[in-house]
N, C-alpha and C positions, 0 to 999 in steps of 0.2 A: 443871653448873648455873651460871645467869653472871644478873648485873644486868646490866640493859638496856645499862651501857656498858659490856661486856663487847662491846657490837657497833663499839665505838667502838674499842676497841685490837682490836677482835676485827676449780622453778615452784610460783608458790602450789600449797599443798597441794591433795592430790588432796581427790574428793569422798570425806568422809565412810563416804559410803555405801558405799564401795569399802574392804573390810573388809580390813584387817590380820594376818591369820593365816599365821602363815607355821608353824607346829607340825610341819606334812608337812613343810617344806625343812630344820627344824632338824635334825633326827635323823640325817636323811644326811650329815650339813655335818660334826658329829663325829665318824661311826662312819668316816669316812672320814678325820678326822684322827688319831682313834685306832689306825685300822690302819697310817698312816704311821709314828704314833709306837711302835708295837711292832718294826715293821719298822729303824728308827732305831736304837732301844735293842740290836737283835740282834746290829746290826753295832760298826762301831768307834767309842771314846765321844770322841776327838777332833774337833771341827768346827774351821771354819774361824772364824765368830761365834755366840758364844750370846749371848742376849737373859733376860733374868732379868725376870719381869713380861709379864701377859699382858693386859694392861689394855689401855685403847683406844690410849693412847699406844707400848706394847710391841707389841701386836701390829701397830698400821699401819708398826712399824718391821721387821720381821720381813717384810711386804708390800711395802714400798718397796724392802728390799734382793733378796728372792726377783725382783719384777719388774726389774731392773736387768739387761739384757745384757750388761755388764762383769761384773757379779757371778754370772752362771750357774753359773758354774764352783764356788762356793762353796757349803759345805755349811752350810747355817744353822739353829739350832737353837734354838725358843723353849720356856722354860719358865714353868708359870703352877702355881702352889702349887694352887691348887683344885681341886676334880674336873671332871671335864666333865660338862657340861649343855647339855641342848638351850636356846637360846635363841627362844621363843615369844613373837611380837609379836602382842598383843590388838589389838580395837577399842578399847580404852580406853584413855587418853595413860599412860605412867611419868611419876612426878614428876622425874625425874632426868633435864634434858637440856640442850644446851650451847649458847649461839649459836656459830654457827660464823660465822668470814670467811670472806672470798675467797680467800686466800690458803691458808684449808686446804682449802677448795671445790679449787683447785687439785692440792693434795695428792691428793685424793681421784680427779679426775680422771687421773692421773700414772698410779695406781696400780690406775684402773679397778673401783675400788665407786661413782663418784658414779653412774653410771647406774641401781645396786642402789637405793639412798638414796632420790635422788629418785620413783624408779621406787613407791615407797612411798606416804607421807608426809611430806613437808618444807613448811614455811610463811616466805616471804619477810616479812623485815622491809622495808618501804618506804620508813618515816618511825619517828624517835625522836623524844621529849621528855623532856628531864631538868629538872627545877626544884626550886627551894626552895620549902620549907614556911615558913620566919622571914622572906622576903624576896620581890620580885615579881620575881626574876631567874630565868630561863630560859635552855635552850638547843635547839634543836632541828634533827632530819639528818632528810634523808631520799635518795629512790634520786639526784635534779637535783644531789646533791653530786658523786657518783659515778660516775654515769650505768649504775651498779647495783643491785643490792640491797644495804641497808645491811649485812644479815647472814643468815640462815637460823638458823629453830630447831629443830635437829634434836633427835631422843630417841636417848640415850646406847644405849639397847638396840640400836635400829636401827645404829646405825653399829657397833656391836660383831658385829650381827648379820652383815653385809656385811664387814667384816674379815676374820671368821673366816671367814665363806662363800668371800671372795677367795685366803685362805692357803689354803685346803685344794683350789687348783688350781694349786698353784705347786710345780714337784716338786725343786724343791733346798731345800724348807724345811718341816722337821718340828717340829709340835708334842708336849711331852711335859704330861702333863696330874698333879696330882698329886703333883708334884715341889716336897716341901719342902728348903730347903733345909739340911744342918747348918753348914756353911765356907764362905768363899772362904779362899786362897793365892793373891794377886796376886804379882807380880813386882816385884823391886825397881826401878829405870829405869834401874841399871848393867847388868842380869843378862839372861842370855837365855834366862831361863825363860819359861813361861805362864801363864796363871790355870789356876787348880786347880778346880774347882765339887764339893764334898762335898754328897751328899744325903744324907736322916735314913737312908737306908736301907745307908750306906758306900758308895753306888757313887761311881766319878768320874769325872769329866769333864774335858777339859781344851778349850782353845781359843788361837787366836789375836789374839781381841780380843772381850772379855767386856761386856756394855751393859746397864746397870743401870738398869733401866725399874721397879724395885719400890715405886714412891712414896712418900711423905714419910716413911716411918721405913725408909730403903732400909738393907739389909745391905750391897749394895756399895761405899757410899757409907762406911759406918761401916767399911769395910776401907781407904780409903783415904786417903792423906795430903792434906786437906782440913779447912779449917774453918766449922762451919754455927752460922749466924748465926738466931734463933729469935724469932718476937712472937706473943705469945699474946695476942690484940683481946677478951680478956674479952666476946665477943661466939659467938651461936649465928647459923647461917643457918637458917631454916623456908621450907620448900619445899611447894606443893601445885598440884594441878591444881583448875584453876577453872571452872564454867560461866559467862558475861555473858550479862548483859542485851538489852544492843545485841551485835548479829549479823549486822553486816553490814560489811564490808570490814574486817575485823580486821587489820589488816596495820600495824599501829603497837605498837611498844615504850615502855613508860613506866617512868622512875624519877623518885622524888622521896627527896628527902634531907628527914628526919625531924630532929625534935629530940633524938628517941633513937634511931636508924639511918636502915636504907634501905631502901624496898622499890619492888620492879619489879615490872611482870607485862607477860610476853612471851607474843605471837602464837602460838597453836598451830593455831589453823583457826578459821572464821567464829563460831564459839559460845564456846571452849575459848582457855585462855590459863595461862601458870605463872604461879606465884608464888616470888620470892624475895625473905624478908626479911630482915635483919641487924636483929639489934636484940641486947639486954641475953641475957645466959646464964639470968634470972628470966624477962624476959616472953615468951622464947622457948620454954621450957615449957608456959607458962600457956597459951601461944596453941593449943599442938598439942593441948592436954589438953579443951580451952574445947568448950564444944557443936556443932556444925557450926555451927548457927543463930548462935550469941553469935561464932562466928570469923567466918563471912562481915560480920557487924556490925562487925569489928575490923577487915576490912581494907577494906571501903567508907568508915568512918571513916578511916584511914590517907590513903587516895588523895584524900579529898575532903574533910576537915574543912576549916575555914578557921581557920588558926592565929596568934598577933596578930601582926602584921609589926610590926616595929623603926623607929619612926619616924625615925630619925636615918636609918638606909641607906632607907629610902624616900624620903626627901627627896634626900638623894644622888645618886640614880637619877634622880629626876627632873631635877632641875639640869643634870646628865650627859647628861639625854636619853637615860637607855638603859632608862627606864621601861618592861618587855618584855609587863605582863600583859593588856595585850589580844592578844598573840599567845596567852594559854594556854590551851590545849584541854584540856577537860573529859575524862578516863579513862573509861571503861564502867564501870559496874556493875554489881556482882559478885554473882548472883543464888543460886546454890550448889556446895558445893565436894565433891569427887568424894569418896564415902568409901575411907577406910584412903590417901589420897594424901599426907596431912599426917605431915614426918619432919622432925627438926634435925640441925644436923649443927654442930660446935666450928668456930670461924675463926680463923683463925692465917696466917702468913705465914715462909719458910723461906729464906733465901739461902745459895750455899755458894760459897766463894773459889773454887774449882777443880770443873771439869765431868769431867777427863780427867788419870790417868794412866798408865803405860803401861801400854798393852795394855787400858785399862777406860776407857770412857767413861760419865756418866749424861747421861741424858734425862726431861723431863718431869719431876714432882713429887719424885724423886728431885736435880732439881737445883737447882729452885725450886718454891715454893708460894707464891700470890699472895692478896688479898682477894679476894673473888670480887664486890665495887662494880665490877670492871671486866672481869669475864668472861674473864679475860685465859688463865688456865689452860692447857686443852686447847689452844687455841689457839699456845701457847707451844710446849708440848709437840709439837706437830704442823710448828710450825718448826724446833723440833731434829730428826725424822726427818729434814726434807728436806733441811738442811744435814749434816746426818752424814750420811745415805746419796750425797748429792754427792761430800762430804770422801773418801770410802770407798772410790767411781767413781776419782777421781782418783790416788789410792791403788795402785790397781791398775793403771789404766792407766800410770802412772809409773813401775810396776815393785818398790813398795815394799812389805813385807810389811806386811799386817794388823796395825793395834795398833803399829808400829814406821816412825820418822819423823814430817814434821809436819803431818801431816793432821789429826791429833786433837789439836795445839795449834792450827791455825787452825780448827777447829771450834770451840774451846773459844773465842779470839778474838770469830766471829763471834758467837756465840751472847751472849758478857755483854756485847759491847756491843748487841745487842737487846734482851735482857733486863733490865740493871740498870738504865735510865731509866726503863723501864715501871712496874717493880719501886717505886722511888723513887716516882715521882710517881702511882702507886698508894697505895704509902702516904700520903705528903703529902696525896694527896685525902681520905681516910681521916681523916688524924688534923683538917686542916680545917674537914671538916662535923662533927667531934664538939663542936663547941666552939659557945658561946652568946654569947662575949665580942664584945662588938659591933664593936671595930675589926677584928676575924676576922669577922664575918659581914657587915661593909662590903665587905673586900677580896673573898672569895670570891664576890660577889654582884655588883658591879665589873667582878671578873674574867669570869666566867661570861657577864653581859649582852655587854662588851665581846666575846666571839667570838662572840656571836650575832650581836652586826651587822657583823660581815666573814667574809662567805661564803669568802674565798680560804682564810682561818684554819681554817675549818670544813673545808672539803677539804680541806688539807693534814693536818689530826688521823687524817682516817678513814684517808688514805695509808699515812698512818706506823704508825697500829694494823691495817692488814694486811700492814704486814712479816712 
């Protein structure tokens, strides 16, 4: 789930009427990973990499390394706590879905589900606009920055759906379904031991390099020498699928920064669009609880009230010349909202000094957890598969064992110097717009017009948020 500039660090959909049932391909997709993973468990419990986490970000790691012709040779083994279940794509959108970049578009391509994805339903974003509600400052992208699409908004189901669909043709990599975990036994970085994986049930496992994909309250994470750094934004996100008004060329992303959060609503097809708000841990309650009728009122209010601007940074702006609000285009509205779609979820953010010790790497929300103001998440996570399973390739090819050498300190390298600017100036934006104090909503408002009127600036953002 990501706000609109989520596209910014981060083919039009099909018709509609081109129904999304995929229930017949579920079925087969597990009972077929099922049978590999009985077959797995028969033989020997040593692999070469286990993956802990079978989430979108584990298992496309689990895909990247199974597709890898270096890595053939290698037995890899994912585990996911939960049962298996067929996963069933309605006609109806999930409220739960991600802008994706280029960059994981790429991923996916790599690893051969993008043709699954799009084969579906996927909705290009074309154009964004983000503005303030306190002030007349503006920004806005669109595909003439890029000479692509800003981002794609995929539904979390479907790309889970296509992962697993893709693992379950990849024969050096088995899934085990059901596997909670009781331990790990890491190694110490003198020792030339391995990681140990205890399940609730005694059995063990061992490996040569263990990849802790269990997100934000990760077990492997809490086994290793590592310190996690924690913000708790006293803030909820409320998520719903939306019908508009206007229904016609939907292919624009909107966020506006609120006096008391943020709320976007992203492209899903010509009628249909999400919604992601940030707001207070009270009125996010209240919102989900509210009547359909009184919420669709709440977030047409949101996107379009007119809120009293700051006469001092208006006049600023103007002086400055970066006066933006004749560029601001009016949002659709929001006519009714899909029932049982409206859910919250706590917002927080998680940093950890170290990604990698021996023999254990993490990925994904297991290494960081971000504000979701910048959609940045999945996204991230999707760049640590493709630099570790690089780092991995390399690995091999150089003759070093798995888990041992410096592959997984230059993963760890690359990854925080990608991660910690974002991270930061995620937050910084963050804490920013929470503020009403006028020399803060001069700057930020300044700031914001100023990249709006130098398009190189503007390219160069989107560049850098699809590292």
């Amino acid at each position: 789930m990501a706000h609109v500039s989520s596209l910014l660090f981060s083919p039009v959909a099909n018709n509609i009427s081109k129904k999304l049932i995929l229930s017949n391909a579920a079925p087969a997709i597990s009972s077929n990973l099922i049978q590999r993973c009985y077959l797995s468990s028969a033989g020997s419990h040593n692999y070469d990499i286990i993956i802990a986490g079978g989430g979108l970000v584990g298992t496309a790691m689990a895909c990247a390394l199974g597709c890898s012709k270096i890595l053939s040779e290698k037995k890899i083994l994912l585990l996911e706590g939960a049962p298996p279940k067929p996963i069933t794509l309605k006609d109806t959108y999930s409220n739960r879905v991600s802008a994706i970049n280029n960059s994981s578009v790429g991923l996916f391509q790599d690893i051969q589900v993008w043709d699954d994805i799009k084969g579906h339903r996927v909705q290009e974003v074309r154009k964004m606009q983000i503005w303030d509600a306190s002030s007349p400052s503006l920004i806005t992208f669109s595909d003439e920055d890029l000479s692509k699409p800003v981002a794609y908004i995929i539904e979390n189901d479907l790309m889970q759906w296509a992962l697993t669909k893709r693992l379950g043709d990849i024969p050096n990599s088995s899934v085990r379904y059901s596997s909670k975990i009781k331990d790990y036994v890491l190694p110490k970085s003198s020792s030339s031991d391995v990681p140990l994986v205890i399940l609730e049930n005694d059995e063990k496992l061992t490996c040569n390099l263990l990849i802790g994909a269990d997100g934000v309250n990760s077990k492997v994470r809490s086994k290793m020498v590592t310190s996690v750094q924690r913000t708790d934004y006293n803030q909820m996100g409320v998520v719903a699928t939306l019908s508009i008004s206007d229904s016609t060329n939907n292919i624009v992303a909107w966020q506006r920064f609120l006096p008391d959060g943020v709320i976007a609503l992203l492209p899903l097809s010509e009628s249909t669009s999400s919604l992601v708000w940030s707001t207070s841990v009270e009125k996010a309650k209240s919102l989900v609880n509210l009547p359909e009728e009184s919420f669709v009122d709440a977030v047409n209010d949101a996107l379009l009230k007119e809120y009293p601007s700051n006469p001092f940074v208006e006049s600023l702006l103007k002086n400055l010349n970066l006066a933006a609000s004749v560029d601001c285009q009016i949002p659709p509205s929001i006519k009714d909202v899909q029932p049982n779609s409206r859910a919250a979820f706590p917002l927080g953010s998680t940093s950890v000094s170290r990604y990698v010790n021996s023999c254990v790497a993490l990925i994904g929300d297991a290494a960081h957890r971000v504000h979701p103001l910048a959609g940045q998440g999945v996204n991230i996570g999707f760049g640590d598969v493709d630099c570790l399973a690089h780092q991995l390739e390399n690995a091999v090819y150089q003759g070093y064992q798995l888990g041992r050498g410096h592959h997984l300190k230059i993963y760890q390298s690359e990854r925080l110097k990608n991660t910690l600017p974002k991270m930061k100036a995620i937050h910084y934006l963050h804490s920013l717009y929470q503020s009403s104090f006028t020399p803060i909503v001069a700057l930020r408002s300044v700031g914001l017009s100023l990249v709006h009127s130098m398009p190189f600036v503007k390219k160069e953002l989107i560049k850098r948020a699809n590292l």
